[in-house]
RODO-2510 file (C-alpha; in nm, 4 decimals, decimal comma):
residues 69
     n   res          X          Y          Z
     1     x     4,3355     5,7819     9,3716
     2     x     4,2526     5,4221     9,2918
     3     x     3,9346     5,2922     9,4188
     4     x     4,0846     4,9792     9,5556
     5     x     4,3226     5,1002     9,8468
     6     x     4,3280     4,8693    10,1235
     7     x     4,5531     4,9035    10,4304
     8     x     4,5496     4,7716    10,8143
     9     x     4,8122     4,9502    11,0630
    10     x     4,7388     4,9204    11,4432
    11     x     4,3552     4,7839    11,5404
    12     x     4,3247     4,9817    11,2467
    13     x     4,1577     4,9422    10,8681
    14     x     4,0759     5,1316    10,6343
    15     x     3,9119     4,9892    10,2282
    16     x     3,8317     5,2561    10,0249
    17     x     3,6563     5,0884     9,7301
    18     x     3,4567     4,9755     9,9625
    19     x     3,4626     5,3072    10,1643
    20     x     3,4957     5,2231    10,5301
    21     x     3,6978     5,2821    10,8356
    22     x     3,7457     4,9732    11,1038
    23     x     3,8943     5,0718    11,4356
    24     x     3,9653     4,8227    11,7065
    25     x     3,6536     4,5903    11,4733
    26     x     3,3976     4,8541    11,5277
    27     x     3,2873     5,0161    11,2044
    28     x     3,3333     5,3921    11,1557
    29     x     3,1009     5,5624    10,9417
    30     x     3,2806     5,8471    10,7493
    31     x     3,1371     6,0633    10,4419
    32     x     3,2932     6,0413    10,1327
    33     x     3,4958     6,3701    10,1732
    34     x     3,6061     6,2683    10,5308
    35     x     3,7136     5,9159    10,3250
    36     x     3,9058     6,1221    10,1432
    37     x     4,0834     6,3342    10,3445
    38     x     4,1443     5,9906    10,5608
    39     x     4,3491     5,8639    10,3011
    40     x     4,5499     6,1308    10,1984
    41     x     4,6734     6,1335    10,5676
    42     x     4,7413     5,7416    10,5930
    43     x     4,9532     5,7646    10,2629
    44     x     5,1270     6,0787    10,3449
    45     x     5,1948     5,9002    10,7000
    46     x     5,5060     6,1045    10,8096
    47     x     5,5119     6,3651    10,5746
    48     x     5,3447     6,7263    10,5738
    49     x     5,0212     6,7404    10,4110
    50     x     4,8933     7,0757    10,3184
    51     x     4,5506     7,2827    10,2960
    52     x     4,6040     7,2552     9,9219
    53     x     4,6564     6,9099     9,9141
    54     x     4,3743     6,8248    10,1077
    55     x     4,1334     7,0822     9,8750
    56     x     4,3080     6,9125     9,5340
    57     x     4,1733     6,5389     9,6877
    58     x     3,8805     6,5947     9,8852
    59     x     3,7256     6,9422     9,7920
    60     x     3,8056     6,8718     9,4112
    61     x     3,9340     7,2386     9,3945
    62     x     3,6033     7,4132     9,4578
    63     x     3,5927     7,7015     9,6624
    64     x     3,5915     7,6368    10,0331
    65     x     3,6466     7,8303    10,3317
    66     x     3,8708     7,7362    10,6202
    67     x     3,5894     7,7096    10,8332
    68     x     3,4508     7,3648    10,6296
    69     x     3,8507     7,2388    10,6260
***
């Protein structure tokens, strides 16, 4: 994913190049895998997102348990 996705929706905000998370103007401090599962989810908005998909993006395909997911 490209380092310089930038979207608003609602009191919402979220840059990832610059890897934060606004809501309602109050910054959210996430960790880089939470970033990443963040964004999956705002640009699958609508759509199903599976376990895989979020283990491709944010887990880089390493072995993880469902209990870390």
């Amino acid at each position: 994913m490209e380092n310089t996705f930038h979207v608003c929706f609602d009191n919402f905000e979220f840059k990832r190049g610059i890897g934060f998370f606004h809501a309602s103007g109050f910054k959210i401090n996430l960790k880089p895998k939470e970033l990443s599962v963040l964004e999956v989810l705002i640009r699958n908005a609508g759509k199903l997102v599976t376990k895989t998909q979020l283990i491709d993006v944010a887990w880089k395909g390493s072995n993880t348990s469902d209990a870390s997911i």
